[in-house]
N, C-alpha and C positions, 0 to 999 in steps of 0.2 A: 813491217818493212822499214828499215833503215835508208834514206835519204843523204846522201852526201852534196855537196855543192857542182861536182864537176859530172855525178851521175854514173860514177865508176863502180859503184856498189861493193867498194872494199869492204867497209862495213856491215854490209850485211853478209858477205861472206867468211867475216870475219865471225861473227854472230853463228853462223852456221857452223863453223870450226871449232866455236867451245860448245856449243852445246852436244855437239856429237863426241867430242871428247869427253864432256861432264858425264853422257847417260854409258860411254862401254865404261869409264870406270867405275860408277855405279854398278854397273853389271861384272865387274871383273869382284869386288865387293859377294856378290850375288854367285858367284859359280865356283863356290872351293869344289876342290880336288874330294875329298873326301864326304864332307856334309852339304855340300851345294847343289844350287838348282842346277837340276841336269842342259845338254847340249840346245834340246829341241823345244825348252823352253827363252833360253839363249836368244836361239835365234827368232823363234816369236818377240820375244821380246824388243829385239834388233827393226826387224821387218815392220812392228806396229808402233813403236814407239820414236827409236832414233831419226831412222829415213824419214818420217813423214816431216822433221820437225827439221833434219837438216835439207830439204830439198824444199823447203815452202819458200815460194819466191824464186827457184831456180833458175826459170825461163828467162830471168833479167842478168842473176850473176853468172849462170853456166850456159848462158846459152850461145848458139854458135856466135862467132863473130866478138863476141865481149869482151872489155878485157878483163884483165887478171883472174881469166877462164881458170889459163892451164893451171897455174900456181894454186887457186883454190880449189880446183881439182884436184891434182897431188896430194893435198894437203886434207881432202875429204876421204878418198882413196888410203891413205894412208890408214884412216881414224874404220873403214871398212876393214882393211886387215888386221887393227887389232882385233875389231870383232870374230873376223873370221877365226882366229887364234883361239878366242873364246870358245868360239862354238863346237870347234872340233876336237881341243886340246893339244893340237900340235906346239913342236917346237918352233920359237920365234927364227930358225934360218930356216922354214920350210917356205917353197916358191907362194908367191901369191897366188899365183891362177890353181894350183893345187889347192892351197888354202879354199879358195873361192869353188872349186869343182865340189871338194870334200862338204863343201858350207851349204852349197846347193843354193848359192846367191850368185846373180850376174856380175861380171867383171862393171867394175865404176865407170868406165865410156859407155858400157850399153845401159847400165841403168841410169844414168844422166838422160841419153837419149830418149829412154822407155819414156821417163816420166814427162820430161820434152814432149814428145809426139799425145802424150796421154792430154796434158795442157794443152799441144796446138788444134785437138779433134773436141776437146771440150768447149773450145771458144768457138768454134767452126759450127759446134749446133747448140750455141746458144737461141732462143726463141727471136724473134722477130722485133720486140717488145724493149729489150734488152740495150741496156745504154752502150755495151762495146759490140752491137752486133754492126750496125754502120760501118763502126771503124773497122772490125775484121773484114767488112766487105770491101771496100776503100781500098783495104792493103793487099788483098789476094787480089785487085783486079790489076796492079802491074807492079810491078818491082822497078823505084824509083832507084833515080842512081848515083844523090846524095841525100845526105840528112835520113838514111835508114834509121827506122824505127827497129827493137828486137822483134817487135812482131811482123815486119816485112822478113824479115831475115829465117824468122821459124816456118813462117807459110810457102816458103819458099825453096828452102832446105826439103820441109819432108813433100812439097807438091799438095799441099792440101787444099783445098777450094769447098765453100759452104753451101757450093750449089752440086755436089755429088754426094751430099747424104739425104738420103730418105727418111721422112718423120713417119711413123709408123704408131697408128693409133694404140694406144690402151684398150681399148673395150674390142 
């Protein structure tokens, strides 16, 4: 995670911008027309490699309420369609949400989200033990109405609370 002074996480959104850029062109490298790696290793490729590395830390720079959400959005969204171009071999004026139907990847709002809601349910059962389980409790018990943390703002958005999951033994 990248640190700025004012907390605005340009930086690491910025972070997140090349390096998703650096792995499709890698991959574009990797997928000729003719002697290249096929579509559906493409998009493996994409799904295990790119996303995990452009969305680590999201919940600070994409998450609801942040700023320079939208613009880093756009500009992650963007670096998703060339992928998608990749994967399917369409032409660069084909629709994105086509692109993205054909790719069999979700459009970049809901997989922001997904991974969003995936982060706000893994904090939500963290163990009891757990240095940020306090605070996830602290923040789901009311929604303050200055000085919001992102993580009042996540718990709050999807309705999440740590006292409606069930721990369910192993054995």
């Amino acid at each position: 995670m990248i640190l700025d002074c004012d907390l605005r996480w340009k930086p690491q959104g910025a972070k997140a911008i090349a390096a998703g850029t650096n792995w499709v062109q890698n991959f574009r490298r990797l997928a000729k027309t003719t002697q290249g790696v096929g579509a559906k290793y493409i998009h493996h490729f994409y799904m295990s490699i790119t996303l995990p590395q452009i969305m680590y830390g999201c919940l600070l720079f994409l998450g609801p309420g942040t700023p320079n959400a939208i613009g880093t959005g756009k500009k992650l969204a963007q670096i998703q369609r060339q992928a998608a171009i990749l994967m399917t071999g369409a032409m660069r004026t084909t629709a994105t949400d086509v692109l993205e139907a054909h790719a069999a990847i979700l459009p970049f709002p809901l997989l922001t989200k997904k991974f969003l809601y995936r982060e706000t349910v893994r904090m939500a059962t963290l163990p009891c033990n757990h240095p940020l389980y306090k605070v996830f409790l602290r923040a789901a018990e009311r929604y303050i109405k200055k000085h919001r943390l992102p993580l009042h703002k996540l718990i709050h958005t999807f309705n999440i609370h740590p006292n409606h999951f069930k721990t369910i033994p192993t054995f």
